[in-house]
MMTF fields as JSON, N, C-alpha, C and O atoms, coordinates in Angstrom:
{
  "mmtfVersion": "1.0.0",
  "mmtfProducer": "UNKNOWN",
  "numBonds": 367,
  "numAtoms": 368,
  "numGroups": 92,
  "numChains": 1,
  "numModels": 1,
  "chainsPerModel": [1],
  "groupsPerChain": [92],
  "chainIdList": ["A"],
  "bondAtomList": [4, 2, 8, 6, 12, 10, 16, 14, 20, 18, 24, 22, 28, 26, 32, 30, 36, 34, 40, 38, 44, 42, 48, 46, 52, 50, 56, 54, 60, 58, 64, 62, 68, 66, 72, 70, 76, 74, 80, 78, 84, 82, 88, 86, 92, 90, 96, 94, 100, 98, 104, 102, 108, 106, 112, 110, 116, 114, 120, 118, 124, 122, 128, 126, 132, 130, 136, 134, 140, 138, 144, 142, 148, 146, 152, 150, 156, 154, 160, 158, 164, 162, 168, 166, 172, 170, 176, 174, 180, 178, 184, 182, 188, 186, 192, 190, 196, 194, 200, 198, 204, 202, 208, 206, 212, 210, 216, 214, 220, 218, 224, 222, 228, 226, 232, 230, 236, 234, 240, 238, 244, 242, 248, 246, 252, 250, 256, 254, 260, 258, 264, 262, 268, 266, 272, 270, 276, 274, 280, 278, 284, 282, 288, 286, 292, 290, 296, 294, 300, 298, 304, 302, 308, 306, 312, 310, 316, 314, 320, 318, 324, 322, 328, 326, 332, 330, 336, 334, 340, 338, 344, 342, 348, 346, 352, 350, 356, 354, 360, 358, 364, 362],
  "bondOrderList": [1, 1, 1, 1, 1, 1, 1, 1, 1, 1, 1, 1, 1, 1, 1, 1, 1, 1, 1, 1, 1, 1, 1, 1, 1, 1, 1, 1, 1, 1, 1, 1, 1, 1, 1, 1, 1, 1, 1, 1, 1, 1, 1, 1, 1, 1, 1, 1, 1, 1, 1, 1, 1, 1, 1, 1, 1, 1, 1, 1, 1, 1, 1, 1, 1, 1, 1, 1, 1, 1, 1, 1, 1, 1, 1, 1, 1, 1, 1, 1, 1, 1, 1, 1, 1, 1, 1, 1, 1, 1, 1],
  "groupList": [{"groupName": "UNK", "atomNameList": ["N", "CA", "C", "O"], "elementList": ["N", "C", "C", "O"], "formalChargeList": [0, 0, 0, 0], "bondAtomList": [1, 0, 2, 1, 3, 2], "bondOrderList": [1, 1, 2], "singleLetterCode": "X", "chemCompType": "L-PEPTIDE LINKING"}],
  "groupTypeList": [0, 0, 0, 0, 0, 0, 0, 0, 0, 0, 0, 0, 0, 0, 0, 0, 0, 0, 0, 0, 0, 0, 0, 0, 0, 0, 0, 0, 0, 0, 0, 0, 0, 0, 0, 0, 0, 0, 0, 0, 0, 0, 0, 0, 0, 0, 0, 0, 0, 0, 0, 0, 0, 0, 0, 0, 0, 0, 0, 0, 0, 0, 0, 0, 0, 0, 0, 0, 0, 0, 0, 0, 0, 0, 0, 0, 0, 0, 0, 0, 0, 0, 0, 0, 0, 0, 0, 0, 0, 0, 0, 0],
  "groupIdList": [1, 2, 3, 4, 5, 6, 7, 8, 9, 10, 11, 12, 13, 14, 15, 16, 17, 18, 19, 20, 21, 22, 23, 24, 25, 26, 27, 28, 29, 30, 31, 32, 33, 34, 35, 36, 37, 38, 39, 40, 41, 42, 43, 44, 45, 46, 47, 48, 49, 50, 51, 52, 53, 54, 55, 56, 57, 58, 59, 60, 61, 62, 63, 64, 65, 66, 67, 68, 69, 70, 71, 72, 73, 74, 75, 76, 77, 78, 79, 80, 81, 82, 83, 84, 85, 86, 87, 88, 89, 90, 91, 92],
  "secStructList": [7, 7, 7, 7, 7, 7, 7, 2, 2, 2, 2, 6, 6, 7, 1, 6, 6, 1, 7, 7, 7, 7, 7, 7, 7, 7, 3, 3, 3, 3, 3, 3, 3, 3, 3, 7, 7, 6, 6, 1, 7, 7, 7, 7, 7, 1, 1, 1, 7, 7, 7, 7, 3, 3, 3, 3, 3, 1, 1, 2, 2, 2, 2, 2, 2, 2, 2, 2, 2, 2, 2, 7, 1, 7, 1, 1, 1, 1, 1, 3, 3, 3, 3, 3, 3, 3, 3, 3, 3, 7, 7, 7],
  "xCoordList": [0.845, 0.0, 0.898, 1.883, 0.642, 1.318, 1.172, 0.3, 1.949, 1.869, 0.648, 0.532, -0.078, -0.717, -0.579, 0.644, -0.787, -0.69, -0.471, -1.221, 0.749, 1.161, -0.049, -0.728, -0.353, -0.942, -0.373, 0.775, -1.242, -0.77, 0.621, 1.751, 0.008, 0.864, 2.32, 3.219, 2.102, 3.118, 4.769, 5.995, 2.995, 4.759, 4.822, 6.041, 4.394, 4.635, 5.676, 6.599, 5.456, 6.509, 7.782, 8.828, 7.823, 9.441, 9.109, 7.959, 9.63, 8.968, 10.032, 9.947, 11.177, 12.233, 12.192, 12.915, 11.133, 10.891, 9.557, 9.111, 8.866, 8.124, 8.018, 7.026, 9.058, 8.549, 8.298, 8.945, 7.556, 6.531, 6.575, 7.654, 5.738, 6.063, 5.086, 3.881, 5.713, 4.611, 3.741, 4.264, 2.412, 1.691, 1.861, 2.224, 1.526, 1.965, 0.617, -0.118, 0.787, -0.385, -1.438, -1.42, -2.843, -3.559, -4.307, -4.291, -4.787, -5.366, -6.924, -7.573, -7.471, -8.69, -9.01, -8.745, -9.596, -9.599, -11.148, -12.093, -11.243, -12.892, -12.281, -11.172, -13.721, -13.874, -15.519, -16.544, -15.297, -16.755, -17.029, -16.009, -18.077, -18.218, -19.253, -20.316, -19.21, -20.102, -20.358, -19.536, -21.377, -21.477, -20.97, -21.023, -20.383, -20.072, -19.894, -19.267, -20.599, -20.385, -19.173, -18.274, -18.694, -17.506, -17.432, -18.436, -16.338, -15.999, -15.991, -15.362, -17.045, -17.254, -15.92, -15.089, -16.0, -14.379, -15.035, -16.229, -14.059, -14.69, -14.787, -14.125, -15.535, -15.894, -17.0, -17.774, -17.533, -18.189, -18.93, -18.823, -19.851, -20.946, -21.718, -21.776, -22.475, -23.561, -25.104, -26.048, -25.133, -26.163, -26.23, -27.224, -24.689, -24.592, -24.871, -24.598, -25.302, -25.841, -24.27, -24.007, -23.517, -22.537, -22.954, -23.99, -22.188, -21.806, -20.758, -19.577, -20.864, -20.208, -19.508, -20.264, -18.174, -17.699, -16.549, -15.555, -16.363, -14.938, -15.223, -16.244, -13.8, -13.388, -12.02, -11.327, -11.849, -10.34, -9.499, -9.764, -8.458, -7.949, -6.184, -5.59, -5.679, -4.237, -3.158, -2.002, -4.234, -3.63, -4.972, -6.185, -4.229, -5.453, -6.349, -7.442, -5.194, -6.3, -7.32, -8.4, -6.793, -7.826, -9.093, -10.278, -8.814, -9.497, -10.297, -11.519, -9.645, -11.095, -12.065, -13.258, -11.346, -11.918, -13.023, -13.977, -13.053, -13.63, -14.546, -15.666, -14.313, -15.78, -16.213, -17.433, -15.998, -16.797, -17.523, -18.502, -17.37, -17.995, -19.409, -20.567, -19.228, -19.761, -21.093, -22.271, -20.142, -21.322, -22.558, -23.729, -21.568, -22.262, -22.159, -21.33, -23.069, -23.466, -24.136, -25.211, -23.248, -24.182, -25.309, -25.305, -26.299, -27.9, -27.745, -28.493, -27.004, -27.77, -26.924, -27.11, -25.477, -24.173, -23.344, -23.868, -21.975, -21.735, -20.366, -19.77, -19.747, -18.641, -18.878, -19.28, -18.27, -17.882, -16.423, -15.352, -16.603, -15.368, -15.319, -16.106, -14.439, -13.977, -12.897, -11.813, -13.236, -12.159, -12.237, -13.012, -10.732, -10.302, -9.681, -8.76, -10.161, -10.448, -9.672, -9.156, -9.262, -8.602, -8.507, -9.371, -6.673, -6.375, -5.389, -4.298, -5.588, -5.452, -5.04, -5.708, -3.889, -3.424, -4.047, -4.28, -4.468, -5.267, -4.126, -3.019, -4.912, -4.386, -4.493, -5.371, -3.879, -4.191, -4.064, -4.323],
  "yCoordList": [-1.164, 0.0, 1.236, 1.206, 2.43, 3.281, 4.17, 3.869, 5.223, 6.177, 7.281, 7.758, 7.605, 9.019, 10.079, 10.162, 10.731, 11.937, 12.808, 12.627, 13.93, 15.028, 16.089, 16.436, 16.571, 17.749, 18.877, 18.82, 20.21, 21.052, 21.568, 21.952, 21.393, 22.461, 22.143, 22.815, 20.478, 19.665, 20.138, 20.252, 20.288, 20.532, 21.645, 21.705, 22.933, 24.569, 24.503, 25.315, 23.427, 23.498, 23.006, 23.45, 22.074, 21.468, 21.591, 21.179, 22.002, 21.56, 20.745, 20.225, 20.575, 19.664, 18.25, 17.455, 17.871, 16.568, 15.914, 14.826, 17.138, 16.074, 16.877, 17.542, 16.725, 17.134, 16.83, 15.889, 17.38, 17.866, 16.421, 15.83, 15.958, 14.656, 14.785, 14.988, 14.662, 15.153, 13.645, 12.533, 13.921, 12.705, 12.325, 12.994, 11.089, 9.931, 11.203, 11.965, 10.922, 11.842, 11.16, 9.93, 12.11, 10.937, 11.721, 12.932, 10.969, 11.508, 11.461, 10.735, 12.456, 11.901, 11.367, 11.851, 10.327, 9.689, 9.961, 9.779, 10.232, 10.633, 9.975, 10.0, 9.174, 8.151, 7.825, 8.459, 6.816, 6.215, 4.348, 3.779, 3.647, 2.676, 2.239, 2.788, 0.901, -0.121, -1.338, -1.853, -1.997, -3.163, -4.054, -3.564, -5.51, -6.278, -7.479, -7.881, -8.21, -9.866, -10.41, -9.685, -11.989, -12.819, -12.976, -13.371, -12.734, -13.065, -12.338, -12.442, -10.946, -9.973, -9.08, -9.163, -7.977, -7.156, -6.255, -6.027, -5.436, -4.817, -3.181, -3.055, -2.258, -1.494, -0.389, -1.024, 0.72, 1.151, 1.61, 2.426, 0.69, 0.742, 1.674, 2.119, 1.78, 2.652, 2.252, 3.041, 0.926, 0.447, 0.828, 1.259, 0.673, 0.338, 1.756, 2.809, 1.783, 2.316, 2.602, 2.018, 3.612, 4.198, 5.111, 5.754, 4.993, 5.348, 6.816, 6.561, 7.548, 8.687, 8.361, 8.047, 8.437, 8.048, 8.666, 8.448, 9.239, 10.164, 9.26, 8.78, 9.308, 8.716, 9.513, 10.042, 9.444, 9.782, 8.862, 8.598, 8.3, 7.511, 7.608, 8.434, 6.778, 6.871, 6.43, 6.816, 5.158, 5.151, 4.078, 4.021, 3.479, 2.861, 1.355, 0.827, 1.263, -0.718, 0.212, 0.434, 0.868, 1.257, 2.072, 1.853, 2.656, 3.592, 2.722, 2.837, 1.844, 0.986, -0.133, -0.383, -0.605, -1.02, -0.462, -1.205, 0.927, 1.73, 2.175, 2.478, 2.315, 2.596, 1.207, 1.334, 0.005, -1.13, -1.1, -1.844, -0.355, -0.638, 0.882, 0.689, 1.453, 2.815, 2.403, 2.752, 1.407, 0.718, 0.211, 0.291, -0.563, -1.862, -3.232, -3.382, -4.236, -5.51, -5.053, -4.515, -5.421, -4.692, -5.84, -6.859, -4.894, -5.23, -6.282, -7.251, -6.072, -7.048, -7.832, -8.666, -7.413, -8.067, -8.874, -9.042, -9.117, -9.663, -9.01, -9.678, -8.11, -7.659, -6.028, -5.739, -5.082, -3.443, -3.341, -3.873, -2.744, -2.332, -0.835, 0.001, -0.587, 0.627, 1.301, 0.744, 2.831, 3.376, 5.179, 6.134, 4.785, 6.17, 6.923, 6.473, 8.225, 9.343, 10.205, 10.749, 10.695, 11.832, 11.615, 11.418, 11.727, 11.713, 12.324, 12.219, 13.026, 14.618, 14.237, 13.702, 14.72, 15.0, 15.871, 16.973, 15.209, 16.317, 17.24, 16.922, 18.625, 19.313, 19.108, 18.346, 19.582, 19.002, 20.826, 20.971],
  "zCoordList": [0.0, 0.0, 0.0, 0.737, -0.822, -0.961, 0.296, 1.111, 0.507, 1.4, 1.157, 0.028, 2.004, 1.676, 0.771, 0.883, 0.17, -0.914, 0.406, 1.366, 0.469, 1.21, 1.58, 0.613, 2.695, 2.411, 1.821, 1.381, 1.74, 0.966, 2.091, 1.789, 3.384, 4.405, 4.937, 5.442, 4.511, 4.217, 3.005, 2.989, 1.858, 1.086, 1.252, 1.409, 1.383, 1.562, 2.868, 2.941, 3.953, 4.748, 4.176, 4.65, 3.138, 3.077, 1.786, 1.631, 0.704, -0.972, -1.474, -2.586, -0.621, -1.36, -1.146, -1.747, -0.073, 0.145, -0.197, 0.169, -1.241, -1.863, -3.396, -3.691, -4.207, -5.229, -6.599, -7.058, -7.3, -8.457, -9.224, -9.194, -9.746, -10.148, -11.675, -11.828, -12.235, -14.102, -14.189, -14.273, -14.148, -14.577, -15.917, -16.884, -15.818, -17.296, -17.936, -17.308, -19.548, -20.214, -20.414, -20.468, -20.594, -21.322, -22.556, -22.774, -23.097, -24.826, -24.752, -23.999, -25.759, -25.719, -27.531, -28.631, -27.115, -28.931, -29.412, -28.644, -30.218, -31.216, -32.316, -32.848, -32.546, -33.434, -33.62, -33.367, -34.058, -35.074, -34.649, -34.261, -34.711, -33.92, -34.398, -34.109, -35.44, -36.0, -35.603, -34.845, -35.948, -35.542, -36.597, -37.726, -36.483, -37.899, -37.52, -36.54, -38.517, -38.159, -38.074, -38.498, -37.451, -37.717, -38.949, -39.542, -39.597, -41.287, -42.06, -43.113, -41.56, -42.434, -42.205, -41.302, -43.592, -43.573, -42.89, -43.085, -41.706, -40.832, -41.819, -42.849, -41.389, -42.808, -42.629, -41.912, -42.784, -43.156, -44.205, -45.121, -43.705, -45.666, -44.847, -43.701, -46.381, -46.408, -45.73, -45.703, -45.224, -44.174, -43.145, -42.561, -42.614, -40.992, -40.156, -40.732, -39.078, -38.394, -37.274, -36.222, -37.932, -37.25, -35.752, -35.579, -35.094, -33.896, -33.424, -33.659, -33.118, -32.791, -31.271, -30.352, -31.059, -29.697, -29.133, -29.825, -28.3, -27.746, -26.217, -25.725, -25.782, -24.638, -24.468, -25.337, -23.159, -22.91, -22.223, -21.05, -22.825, -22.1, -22.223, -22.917, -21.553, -21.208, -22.412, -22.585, -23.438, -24.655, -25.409, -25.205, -26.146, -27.384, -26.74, -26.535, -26.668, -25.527, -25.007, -25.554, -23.641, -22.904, -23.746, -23.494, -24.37, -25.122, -25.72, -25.804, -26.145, -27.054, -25.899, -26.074, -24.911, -24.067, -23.34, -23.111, -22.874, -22.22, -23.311, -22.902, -24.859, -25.678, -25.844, -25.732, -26.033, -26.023, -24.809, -24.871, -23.435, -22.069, -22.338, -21.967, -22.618, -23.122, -24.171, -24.253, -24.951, -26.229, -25.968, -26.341, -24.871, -24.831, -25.63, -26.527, -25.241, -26.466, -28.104, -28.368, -28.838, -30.526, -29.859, -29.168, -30.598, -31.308, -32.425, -32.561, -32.975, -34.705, -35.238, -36.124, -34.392, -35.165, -33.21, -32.108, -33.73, -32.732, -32.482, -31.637, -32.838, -32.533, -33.466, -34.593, -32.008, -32.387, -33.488, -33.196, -34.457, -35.259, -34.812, -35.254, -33.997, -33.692, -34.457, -34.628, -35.06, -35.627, -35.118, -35.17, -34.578, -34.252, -35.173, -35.855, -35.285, -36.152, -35.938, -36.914, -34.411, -33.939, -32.553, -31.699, -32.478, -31.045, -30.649, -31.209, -29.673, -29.307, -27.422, -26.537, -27.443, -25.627, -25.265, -25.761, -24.003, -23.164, -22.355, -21.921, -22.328, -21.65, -19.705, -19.298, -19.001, -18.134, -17.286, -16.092]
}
């Protein structure tokens, strides 16, 4: 188990014993999100009933993990073809 996070009065008292630590980054990805059968080429036709999806995450697994949880189970098909469009570091 890690130690406590410092209070503020903590580090304003000593700042050399706890300092500044840059968080890992994270991105936010916008993309698009279909449904598509086993076998089929994954794809956007002109049927499918596309999906609009932004998430922010720390990198791409998660990112697609966390919009399949967002999705949900497809309706009509049996697997999400996710495609990211634009991915952009968040400012922090």
């Amino acid at each position: 188990m890690s130690a406590p996070a410092p209070t503020t009065a903590q580090i304003l008292a000593d700042p050399a014993a706890h300092p500044y630590v840059e968080p890992d980054p994270w991105f936010r990805f916008t993309g698009r999100a279909v449904e598509y059968k086993t076998g089929q080429t994954p794809g956007f036709y002109p049927w499918a009933r596309v999906h609009s999806i932004s998430v922010t995450a720390p990198n791409h697994d998660q990112a697609t993990k966390w919009a399949r949880d967002l999705l949900g189970e497809p309706r009509r098909h049996d697997h999400w073809h996710i495609e990211w469009t634009e991915v952009t570091r968040c400012k922090f």
